[in-house]
N, C-alpha and C positions, 0 to 999 in steps of 0.2 A: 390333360391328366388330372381325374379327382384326387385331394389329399387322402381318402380314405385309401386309394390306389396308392399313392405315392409313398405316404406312412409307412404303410407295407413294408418297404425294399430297405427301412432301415434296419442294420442287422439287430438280433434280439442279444448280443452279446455288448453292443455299444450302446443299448439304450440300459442294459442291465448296468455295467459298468459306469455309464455317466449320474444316474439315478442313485445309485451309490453313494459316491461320492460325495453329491451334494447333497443328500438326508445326513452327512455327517457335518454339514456346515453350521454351525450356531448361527442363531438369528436371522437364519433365513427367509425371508421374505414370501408369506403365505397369503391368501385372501383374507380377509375377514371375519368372512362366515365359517371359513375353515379354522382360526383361530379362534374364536367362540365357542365351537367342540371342542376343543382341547384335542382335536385330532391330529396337530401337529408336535405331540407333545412328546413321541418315540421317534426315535431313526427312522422304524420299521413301520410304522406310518406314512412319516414324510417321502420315503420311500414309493409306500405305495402310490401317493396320490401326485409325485412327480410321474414316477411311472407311465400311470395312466393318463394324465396332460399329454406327457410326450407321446402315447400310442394313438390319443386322439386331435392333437392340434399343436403341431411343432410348431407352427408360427407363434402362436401363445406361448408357448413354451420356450421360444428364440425369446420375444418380446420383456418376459419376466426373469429368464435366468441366464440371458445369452452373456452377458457381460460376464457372469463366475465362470463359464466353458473357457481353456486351453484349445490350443489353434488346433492344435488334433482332434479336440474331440468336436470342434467346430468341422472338421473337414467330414466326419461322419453326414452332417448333412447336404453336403453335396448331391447326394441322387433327388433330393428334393428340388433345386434350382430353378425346376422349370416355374415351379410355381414364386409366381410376384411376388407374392408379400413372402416368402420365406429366402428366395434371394436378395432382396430389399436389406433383412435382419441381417444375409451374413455378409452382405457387401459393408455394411456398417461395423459390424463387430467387428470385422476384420482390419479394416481401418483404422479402429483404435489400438486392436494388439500389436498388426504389425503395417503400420502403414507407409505405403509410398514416400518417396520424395515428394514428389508433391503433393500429396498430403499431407504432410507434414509442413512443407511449406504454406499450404492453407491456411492450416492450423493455428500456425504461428500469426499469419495475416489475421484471421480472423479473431485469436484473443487479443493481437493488439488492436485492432477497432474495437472490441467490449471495453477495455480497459480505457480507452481516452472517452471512450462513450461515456462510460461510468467516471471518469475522473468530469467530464465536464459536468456532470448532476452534480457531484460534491462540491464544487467551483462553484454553482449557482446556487447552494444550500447555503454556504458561507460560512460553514461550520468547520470541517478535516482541514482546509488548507488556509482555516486564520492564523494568525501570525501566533497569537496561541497554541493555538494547536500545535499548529508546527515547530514552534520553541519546546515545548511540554515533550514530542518524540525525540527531536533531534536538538536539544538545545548548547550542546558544543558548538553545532556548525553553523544554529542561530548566532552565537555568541561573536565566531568568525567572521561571519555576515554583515550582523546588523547589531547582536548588543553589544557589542565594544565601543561604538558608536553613538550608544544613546547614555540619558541620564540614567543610572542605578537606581537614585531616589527615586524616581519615579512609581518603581513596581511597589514601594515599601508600603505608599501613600495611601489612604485611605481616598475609594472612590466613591463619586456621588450617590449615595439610595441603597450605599452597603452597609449591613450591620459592621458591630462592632466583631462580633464573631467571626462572619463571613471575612473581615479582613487578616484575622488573626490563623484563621488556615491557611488565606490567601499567602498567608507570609512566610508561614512553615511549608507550604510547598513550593515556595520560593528558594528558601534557604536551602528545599533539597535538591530543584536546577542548580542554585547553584555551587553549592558540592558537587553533582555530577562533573560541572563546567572546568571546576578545579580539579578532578580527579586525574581528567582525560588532559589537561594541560600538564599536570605534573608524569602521565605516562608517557605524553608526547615531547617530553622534554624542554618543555617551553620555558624562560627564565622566570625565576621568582617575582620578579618587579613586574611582571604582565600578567599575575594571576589575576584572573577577577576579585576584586574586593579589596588586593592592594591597591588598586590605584587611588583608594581614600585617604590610605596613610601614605600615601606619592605625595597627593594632592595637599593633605593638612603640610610634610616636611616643606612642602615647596612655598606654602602661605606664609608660614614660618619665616622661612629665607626672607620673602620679600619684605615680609614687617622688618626685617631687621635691616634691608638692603636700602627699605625706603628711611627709615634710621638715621642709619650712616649719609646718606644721599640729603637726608635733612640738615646734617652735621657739615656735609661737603659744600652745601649754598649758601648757609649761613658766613661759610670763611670764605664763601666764592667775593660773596659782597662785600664782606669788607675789603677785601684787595681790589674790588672794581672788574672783575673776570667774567666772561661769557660765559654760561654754560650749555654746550649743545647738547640737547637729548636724543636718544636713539631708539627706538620700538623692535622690541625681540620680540620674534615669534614664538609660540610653544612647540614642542618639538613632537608632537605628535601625538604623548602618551596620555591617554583619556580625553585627546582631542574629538567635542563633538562635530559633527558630521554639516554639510549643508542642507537642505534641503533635496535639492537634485540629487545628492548624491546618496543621498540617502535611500530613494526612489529607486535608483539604481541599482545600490547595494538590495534593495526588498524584491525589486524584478529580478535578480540574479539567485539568490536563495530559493526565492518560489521556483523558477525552473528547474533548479538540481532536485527540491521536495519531489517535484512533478515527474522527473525520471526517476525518481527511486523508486517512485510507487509504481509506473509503468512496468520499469525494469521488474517488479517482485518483491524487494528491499524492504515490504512492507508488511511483512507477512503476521508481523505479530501483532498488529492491528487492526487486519482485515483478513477475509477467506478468500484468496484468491480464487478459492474450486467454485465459489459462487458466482463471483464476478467472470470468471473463464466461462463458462456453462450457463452464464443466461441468458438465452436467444434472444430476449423479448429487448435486448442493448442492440440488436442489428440490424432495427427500426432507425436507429439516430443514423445509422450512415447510409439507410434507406433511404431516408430523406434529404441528406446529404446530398447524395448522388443524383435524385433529382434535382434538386437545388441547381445543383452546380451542371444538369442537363439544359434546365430551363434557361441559364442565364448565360448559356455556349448560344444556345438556339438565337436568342433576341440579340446578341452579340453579332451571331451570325449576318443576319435580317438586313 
């Protein structure tokens, strides 16, 4: 069946009606050269020259406006089917608006492959999942993680080959992590003496103590001697609060943050930093588990051998 034949049989009242429709759409998507006349610049225009697409190549006309069509006015194209590329379009459209089970189970498979596609490029850039980075979106559950852990000073300090400027912002968006850090502790109900930033005036009360403990302890050897008396000493540990971390453990505590980072972005969580509709929708990600699958073909095979 030629399309000039099959065209035909679409009714002149649904191609009236759908051409309608979409000349009332804003910013609809026109050629070029059609934009350049300014001939899409009336309803009654856009109108006519959908029209006539649709009367002369409904595949074109699937191809650029199939996505705006309603499953009904998609089902007008039905008598065309027989032709390839116009069932091609609606087997697609369709699938989007109202798709299977398993299609949608697809779906789902296949934006999760984009998505670890696309998170291992950002892994390998060095850039989205630096510890930076990652403290700057989330830095509560950095804080949770890993900066409770480390030295405060640290971030104050000026680093190697940085102006003096460059540290003085560094600091003011310091100060506003960490207000964030205290914000979310104070909503979360967490005790005064564990904000961030107390633990310096912990740290000076308790330096305090001991000048005065080693003091008295001065005072207590002194009389120790003269009576002639032992004195055993005994090693307290600290009790945890601004206790630094080991190194291993620290390790640990960084490989455990990085993977909760890494499913939030999976999961979506991340939306206000990235466009998910780009990373979902770009094919040219399903090359990486292209290669994957061979990979992991090649090396079943010589496994095999």
């Amino acid at each position: 069946m030629t399309k000039s034949a099959s065209i035909a049989t679409i009714g002149a009242d649904a191609k009236e009606s759908i051409t309608e429709r979409l000349s009332r759409i804003e910013d609809l998507y026109f050629p070029r050269k059609v934009q350049s006349s300014d001939a899409s610049a009336s309803p009654s225009h856009r109108k006519t020259l959908l029209f006539d697409l649709l009367s002369s190549d409904a595949a074109v006309f699937l191809e650029r406006y199939g996505s705006k069509l309603s499953l009904d006015e998609l089902n007008q194209f039905d008598v065309l089917r027989d032709d390839y590329e116009i069932n091609w379009h609606l087997n697609h459209l369709r699938s989007v608006i109202d798709p299977t089970e398993e299609e949608i189970r697809s779906k789902s498979t296949k934006i999760k492959n984009r998505r670890l596609a696309y998170m291992d490029k950002m892994i390998m850039a060095g850039n989205y999942f630096s510890e930076d980075a990652m403290r700057e979106r989330e830095p509560y559950l950095h804080h949770e993680y890993v900066g409770r852990f480390q030295d405060p000073s640290g971030r104050s300090m000026a680093r190697p080959g940085e102006r003096w400027s460059e540290t003085l912002i560094r600091r003011s968006e310091e100060a506003i992590l960490v207000e964030k850090i205290r914000g979310e502790q104070q909503r979360l109900g967490v005790a005064e003496s564990d904000w961030i930033g107390n633990e310096r005036e912990i740290q000076e009360e308790e330096e305090e103590e001991e000048e005065e403990e080693e003091d008295d302890d001065d005072k207590s050897e002194s009389e120790t001697e003269e009576v002639g008396v032992a004195k055993e000493t005994v090693e307290v540990k600290p009790d945890g609060n601004g206790e630094l971390a080991t190194v291993e453990e620290m390790e640990d505590r960084m490989e455990q943050f990085m993977y909760v980072m890494q499913q939030k972005f999976l999961s979506g969580e991340d939306h206000q930093h990235l466009d998910y509709t780009k990373i979902d929708e770009d094919e040219t990600l399903d090359d990486h588990w292209m290669k994957e699958a061979n990979l992991d073909a090649e090396e079943k095979y010589f496994d095999d051998i």
